[in-house]
N, C-alpha and C positions, 0 to 999 in steps of 0.2 A: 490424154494431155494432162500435165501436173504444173501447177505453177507452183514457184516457188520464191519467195523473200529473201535474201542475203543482206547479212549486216556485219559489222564486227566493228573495234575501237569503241564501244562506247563509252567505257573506263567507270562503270556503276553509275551514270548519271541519267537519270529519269529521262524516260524514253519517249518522245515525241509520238504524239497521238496518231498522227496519221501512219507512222510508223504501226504501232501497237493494230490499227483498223485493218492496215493492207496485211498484216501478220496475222490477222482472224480471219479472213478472206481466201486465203493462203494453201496449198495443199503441203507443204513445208515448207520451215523455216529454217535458216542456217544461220547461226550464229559465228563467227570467226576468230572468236576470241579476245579479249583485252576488256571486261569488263561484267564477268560471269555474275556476280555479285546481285546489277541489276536487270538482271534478265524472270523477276519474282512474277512481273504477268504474264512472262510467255510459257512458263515451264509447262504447264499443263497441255501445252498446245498437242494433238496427238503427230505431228509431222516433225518435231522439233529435233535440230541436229546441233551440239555444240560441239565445237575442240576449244581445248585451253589456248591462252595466249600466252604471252612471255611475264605480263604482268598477271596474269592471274595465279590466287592460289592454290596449290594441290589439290583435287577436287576429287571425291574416287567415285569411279564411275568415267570419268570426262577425261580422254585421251588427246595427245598432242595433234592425232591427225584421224583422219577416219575415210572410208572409202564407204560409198553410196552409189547405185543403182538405181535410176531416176527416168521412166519411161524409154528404157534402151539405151542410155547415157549412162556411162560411168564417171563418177566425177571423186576427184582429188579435192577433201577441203581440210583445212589448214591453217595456222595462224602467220603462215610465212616467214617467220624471224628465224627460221631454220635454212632455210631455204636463202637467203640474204636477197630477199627481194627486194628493198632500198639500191639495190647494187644493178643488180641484173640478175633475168630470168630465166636462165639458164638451167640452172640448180631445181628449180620447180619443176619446171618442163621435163628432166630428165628425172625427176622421182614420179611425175607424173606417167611419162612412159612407161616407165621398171612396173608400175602396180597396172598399167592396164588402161588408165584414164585417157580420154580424149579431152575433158576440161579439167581446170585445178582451179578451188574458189580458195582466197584468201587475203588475209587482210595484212595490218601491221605497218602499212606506209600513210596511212590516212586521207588517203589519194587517190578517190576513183578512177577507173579506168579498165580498161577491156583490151587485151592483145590476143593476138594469135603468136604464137611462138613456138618454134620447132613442130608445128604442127598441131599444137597442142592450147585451148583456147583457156585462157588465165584471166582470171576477172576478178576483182579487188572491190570493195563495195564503198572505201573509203569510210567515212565514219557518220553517223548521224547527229552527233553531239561537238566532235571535237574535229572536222576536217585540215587537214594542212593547208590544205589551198580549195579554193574554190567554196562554195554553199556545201554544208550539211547533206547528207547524200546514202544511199542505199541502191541496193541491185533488183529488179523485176526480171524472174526470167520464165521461159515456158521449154518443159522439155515433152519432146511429141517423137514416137515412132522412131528414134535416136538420134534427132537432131537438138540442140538446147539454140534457142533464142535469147538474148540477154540485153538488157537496157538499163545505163547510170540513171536512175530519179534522183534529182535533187528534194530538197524538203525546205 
């Protein structure tokens, strides 16, 4: 069993503690991009996964997408804005497909939320700092034997 934190959006703004607790607790963390800058406590974490965002800049090392291997789950994560996830989920879904993934984590609409789509389970962590709608918000998931579990926390 591996649980794992997902965040993204936070746009360098100091990151709420309970955040920061469940991300030390954590067998990885997933960052989604748009706010590389302040991610200064978690770098060290040893499970930590970033991709760039659309606002973040050049960073070497930190790639626009990355493919992970997470207890028999392979997972698509991403910052989305490639993918036109504001639009429809289509585009993800199917680049999820093409690498393999059964889930795609990513951010970029500030808008939690969890879909199945094409088959293919799409989770978005919304933002912690700066949400569109709704409370302040992050992903709790657990992935076991090849299944992933996944749940919006608010903050």
């Amino acid at each position: 069993m591996t649980t794992i934190l997902a965040f993204s959006d936070s746009s360098g703004a100091a990151l709420p503690q309970k955040l920061l607790d469940v991300a030390r607790e954590s067998d990885r963390v997933f960052f989604l991009g748009d706010g590389i800058r302040g991610l200064d406590s978690l770098l060290f974490h040893k499970g930590i996964h970033i991709v760039q965002g659309n606002c973040d800049p050049p960073a070497a090392g930190i790639a626009r997408e990355e493919i992970v291997s997470v207890d028999g789950v392979k997972i698509l994560l991403c910052h989305g804005d490639r993918y036109r996830v504001k639009y429809d989920f289509l585009t993800l879904a199917l680049r999820a497909k093409e690498v393999g993934c059964s889930a795609a984590f990513y951010g970029h609409t500030h808008t939690a939320r969890i879909d199945l789509y094409e088959g293919v389970t799409l989770i978005c962590p919304g933002s912690p700092t700066y949400p569109s709608f709704g409370a302040p918000s992050y992903v709790y998931a657990v992935a076991h034997d090849g299944t992933l579990t996944a749940k919006v926390v608010t903050l």
